[in-house]
C-alpha positions as CSV (number, residue, x, y, z in Angstrom):
1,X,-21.5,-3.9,5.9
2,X,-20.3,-0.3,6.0
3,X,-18.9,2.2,8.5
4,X,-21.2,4.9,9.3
5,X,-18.7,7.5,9.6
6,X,-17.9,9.0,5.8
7,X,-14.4,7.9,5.0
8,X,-12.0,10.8,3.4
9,X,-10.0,8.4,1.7
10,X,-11.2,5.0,-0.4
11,X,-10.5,3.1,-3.2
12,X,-7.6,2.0,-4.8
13,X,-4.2,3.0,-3.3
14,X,-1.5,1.3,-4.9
15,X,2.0,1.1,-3.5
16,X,4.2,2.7,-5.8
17,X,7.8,1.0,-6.3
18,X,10.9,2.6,-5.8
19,X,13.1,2.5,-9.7
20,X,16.9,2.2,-8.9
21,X,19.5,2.8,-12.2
22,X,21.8,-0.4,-12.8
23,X,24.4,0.6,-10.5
24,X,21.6,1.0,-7.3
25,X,21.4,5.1,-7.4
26,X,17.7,6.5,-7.7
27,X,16.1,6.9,-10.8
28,X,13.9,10.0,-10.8
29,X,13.1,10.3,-14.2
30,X,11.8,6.8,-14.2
31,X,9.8,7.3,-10.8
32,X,7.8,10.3,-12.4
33,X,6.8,8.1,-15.2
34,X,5.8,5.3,-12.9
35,X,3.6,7.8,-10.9
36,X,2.6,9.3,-14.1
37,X,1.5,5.9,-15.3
38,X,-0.1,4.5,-12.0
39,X,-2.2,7.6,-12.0
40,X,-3.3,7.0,-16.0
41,X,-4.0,3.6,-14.9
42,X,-6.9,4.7,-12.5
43,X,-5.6,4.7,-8.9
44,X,-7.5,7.0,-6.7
45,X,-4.4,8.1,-4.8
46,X,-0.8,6.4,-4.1
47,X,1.0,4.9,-1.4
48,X,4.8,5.7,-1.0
49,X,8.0,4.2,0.9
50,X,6.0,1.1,1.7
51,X,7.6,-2.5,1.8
52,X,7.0,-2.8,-1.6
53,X,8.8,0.4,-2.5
54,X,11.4,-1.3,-0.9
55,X,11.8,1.3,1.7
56,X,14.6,-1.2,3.8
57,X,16.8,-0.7,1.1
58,X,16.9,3.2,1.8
59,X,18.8,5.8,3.1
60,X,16.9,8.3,5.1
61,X,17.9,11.0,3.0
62,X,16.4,9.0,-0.4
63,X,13.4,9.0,2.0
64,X,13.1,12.6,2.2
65,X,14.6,12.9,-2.1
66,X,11.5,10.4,-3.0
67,X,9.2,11.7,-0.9
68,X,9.5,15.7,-1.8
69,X,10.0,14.7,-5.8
70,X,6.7,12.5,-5.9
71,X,4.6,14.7,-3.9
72,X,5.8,17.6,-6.1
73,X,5.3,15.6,-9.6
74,X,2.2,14.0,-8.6
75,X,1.1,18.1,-7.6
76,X,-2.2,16.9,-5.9
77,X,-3.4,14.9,-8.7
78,X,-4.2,12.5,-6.2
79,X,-4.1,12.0,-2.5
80,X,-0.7,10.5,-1.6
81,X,-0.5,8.2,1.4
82,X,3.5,8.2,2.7
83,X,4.9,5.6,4.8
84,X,6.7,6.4,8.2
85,X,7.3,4.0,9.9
86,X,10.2,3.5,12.4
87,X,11.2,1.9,15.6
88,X,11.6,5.2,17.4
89,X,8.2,7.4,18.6
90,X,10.5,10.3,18.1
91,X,12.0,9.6,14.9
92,X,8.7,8.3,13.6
93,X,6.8,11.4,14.5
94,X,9.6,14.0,13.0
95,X,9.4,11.6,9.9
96,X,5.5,12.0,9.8
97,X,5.4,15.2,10.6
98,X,8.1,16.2,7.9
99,X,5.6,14.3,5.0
100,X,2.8,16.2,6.4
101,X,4.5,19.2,5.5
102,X,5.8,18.2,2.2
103,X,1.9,17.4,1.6
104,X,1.3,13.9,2.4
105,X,-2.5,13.4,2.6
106,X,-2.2,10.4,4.9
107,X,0.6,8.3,7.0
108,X,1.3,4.9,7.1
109,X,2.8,3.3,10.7
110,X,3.8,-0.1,11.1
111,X,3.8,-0.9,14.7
112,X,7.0,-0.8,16.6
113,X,9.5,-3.6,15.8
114,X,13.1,-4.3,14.9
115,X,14.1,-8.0,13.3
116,X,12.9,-11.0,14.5
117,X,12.6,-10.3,18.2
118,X,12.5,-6.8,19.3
119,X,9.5,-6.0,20.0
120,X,7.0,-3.7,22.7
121,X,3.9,-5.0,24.9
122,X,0.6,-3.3,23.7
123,X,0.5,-0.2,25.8
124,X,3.6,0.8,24.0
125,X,2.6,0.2,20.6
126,X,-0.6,2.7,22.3
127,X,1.9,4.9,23.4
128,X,3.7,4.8,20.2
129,X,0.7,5.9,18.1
130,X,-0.4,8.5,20.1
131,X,2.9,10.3,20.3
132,X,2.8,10.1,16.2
133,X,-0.5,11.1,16.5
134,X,0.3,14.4,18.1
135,X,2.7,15.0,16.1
136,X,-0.1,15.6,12.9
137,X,-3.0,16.6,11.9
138,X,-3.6,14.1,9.1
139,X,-5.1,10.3,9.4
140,X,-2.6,8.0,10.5
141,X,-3.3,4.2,8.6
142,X,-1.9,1.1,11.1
143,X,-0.4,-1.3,9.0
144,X,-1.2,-5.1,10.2
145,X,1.2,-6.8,8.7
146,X,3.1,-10.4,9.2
147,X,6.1,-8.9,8.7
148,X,6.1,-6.8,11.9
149,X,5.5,-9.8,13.6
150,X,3.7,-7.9,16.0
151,X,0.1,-9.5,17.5
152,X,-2.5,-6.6,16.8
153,X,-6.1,-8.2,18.1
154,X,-9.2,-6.4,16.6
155,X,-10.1,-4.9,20.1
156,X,-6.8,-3.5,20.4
157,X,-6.9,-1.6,17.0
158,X,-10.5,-0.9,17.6
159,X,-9.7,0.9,21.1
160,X,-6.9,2.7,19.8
161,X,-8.9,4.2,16.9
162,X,-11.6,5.7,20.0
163,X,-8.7,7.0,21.5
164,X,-5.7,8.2,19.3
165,X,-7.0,10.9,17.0
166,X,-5.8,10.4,14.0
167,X,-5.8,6.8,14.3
168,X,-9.1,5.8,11.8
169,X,-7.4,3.9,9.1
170,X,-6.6,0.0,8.8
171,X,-4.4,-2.1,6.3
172,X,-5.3,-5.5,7.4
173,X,-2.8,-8.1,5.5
174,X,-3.2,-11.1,8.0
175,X,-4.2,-14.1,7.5
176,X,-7.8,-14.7,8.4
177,X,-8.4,-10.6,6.7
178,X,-11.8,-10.9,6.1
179,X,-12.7,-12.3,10.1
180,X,-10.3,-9.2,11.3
181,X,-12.2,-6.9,9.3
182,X,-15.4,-7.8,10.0
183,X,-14.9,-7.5,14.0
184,X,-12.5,-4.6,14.0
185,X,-15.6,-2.7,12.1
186,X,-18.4,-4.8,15.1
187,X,-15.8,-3.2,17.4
188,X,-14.6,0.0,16.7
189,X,-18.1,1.4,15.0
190,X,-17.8,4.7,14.1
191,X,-13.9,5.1,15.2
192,X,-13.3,3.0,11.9
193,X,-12.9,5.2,9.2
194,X,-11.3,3.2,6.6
195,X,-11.1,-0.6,6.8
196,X,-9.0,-1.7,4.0
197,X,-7.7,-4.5,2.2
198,X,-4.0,-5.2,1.1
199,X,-1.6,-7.9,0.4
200,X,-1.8,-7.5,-3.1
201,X,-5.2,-7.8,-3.3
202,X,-5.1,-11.6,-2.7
203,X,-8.1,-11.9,-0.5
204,X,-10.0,-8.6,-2.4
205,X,-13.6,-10.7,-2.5
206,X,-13.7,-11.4,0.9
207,X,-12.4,-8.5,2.4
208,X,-15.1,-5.9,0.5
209,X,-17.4,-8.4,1.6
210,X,-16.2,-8.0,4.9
211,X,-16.9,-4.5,4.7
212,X,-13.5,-3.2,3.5
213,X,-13.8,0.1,1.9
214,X,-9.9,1.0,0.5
215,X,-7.3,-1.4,-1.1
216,X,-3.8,-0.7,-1.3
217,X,-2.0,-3.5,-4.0
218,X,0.7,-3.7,-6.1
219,X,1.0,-0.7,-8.9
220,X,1.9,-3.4,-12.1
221,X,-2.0,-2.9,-12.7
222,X,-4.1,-0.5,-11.3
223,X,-6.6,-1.0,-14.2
224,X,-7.4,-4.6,-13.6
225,X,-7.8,-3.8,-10.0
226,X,-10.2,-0.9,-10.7
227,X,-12.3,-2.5,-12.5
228,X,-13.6,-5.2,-9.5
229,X,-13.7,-2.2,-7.2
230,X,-15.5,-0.3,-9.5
231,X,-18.0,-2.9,-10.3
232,X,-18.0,-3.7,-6.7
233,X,-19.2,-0.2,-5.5
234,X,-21.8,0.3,-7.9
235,X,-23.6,-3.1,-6.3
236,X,-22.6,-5.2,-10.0
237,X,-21.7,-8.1,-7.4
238,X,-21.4,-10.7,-10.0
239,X,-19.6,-8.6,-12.4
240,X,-17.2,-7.8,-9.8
241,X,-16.8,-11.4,-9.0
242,X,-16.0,-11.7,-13.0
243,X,-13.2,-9.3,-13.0
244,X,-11.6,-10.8,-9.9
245,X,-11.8,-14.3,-11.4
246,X,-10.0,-12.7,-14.7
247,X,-7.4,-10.8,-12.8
248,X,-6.9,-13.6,-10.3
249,X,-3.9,-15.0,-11.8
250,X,-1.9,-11.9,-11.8
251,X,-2.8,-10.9,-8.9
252,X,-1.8,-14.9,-7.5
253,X,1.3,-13.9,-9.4
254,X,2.6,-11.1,-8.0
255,X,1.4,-11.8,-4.4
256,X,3.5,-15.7,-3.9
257,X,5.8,-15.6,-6.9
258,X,7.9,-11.9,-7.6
259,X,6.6,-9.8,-4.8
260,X,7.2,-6.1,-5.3
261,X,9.4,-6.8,-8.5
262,X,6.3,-7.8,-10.1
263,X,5.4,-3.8,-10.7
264,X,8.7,-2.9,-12.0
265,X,9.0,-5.9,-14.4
266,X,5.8,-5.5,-15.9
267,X,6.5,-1.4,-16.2
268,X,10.2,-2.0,-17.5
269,X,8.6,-4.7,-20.2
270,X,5.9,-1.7,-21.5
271,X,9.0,0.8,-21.7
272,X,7.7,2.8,-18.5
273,X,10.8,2.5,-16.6
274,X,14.3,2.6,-17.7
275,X,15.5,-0.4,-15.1
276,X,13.6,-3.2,-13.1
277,X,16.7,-4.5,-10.8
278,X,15.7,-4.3,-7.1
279,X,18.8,-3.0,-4.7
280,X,21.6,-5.2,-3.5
281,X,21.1,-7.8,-1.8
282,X,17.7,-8.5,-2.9
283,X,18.0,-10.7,-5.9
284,X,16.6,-10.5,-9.1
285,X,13.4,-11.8,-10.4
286,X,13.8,-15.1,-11.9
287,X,13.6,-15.5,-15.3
288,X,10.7,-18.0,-15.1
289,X,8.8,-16.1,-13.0
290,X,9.1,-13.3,-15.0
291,X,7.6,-15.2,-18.3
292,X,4.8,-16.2,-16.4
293,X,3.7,-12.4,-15.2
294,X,4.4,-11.1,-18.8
295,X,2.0,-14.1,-20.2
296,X,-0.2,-13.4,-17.6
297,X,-0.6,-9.6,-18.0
298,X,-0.7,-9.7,-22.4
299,X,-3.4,-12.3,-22.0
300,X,-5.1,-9.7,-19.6
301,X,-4.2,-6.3,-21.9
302,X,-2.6,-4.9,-18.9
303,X,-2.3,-1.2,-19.5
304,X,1.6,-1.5,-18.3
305,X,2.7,-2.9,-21.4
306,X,1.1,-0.2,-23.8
307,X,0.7,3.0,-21.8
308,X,4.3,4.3,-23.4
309,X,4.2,2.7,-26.3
């Protein structure tokens, strides 16, 4: 299954991580090599300042420094999708509106929520949307996430994409993807310009089976990735099913053992990045865990560990 309305943006999106020196401070030289690299490795545009670029661990003003210095190295290479998301309508929009002008080709919005608790009933989340969406002139992606512990039903995102107008793109990360896809494609028809597929790729298969037509992963290894969405798109089912089964591990890896450290080890091992430490308080990667991605991506050729050798 496929949506009938042409989608601007699909493929691989990966989330690009955030490099921090030893001491915590930015590392711009190191993030223009990751780019660089993420871009070499075959991603058909980027995704910035998303959870797994560690964006709770920023300042706003790093926000706007990272923002401004990627979009400016990555010089419309590729489409770059920059994540907005904040508690606050107003601070939201200004933030959104700001990336559009620093040439952000798409937005990411998480829906409304602050801890464990604080939360808004859905015709605020509508709201919320709506008043981004006014804001811009450029698709707005709604990230369905667990961590916003915030209930989005198929219907709901389905009626908001008929009636925001920017609202036409979908990271659906929940559990049960595939299902969600599926109906928020039945529901929203033509409204639903890009279903996609995240959480690290973990439930990839089912979720283009489902229909999905964009995945945004980890950036460790765009070029594994690439190669089951490339087979997948040309209709080589079983040879897509292959290259999932091969990059499976990694992927299994990354997604339930070192999270978004799993990028930055794997580009600090190939001599891409100067430092893989996340920011205080987040701890390290542990050692074992680490052995076990390296293994895992040398038995795979990943293109992380050669690309600056």
């Amino acid at each position: 299954m496929s949506t009938s309305r042409a989608p601007r943006y699909r493929g691989l999106f990966p989330v690009v991580p955030t490099t921090f020196t030893e001491s915590g401070e930015l590392d711009l030289e190191s993030q223009k090599r990751c780019v660089d690299f993420m871009i070499d490795a075959g991603s058909d545009g980027l995704a910035i300042l998303a959870n797994f670029s560690e964006q709770f661990l920023l300042a706003d003003d790093e926000r706007e420094v990272l923002t401004r210095t990627i979009l400016e190295h990555v010089a419309g290479r590729v489409p770059v999708i920059v994540t907005t998301t904040h508690f606050s309508t107003r601070v939201c929009a200004a933030r959104s509106r700001r990336a559009q002008d620093m040439g952000a080709a798409m937005l990411m919005v998480m829906p409304p929520y602050h801890g464990a608790t604080f939360r808004v009933p859905e015709s605020r989340i509508h709201d919320f949307y709506a008043g981004v969406s006014d804001a811009v002139d450029i698709p707005i992606m709604v990230q369905d996430a667990p961590a916003a512990g915030t209930p989005l039903s198929a219907e709901f995102l389905a009626r908001m994409a008929r009636q925001i107008e920017h609202v036409a793109y979908f990271k659906i990360e929940t559990a049960g993807a595939a299902a969600k896809l599926r109906e928020l494609i039945r529901l929203g028809g033509d409204a639903i310009e890009g279903p996609w597929d995240g959480e690290e790729a973990i439930t990839l298969l089912p979720d283009l089976e489902a229909g999905a037509t964009g995945s945004m992963t980890g950036g460790g290894f765009p070029d594994g990735i690439r190669t089951i969405l490339d087979a997948w798109s040309a209709g080589r089912r079983e040879e897509a099913v292959e290259a999932y089964e091969r990059w499976l591990p990694l992927i299994n890896l990354e997604n339930r053992q070192c999270g978004f450290l799993a990028a930055k080890a794997l580009m600090k091992e190939g001599g891409i990045i100067a430092c893989e430490a996340p920011r205080d308080p987040w701890p390290p990667l542990h050692p074992a865990s680490r052995s076990l991605l390296i293994e895992a991506a040398r038995k795979r050729d990943a293109l992380a560990l050669r690309w600056a050798r």
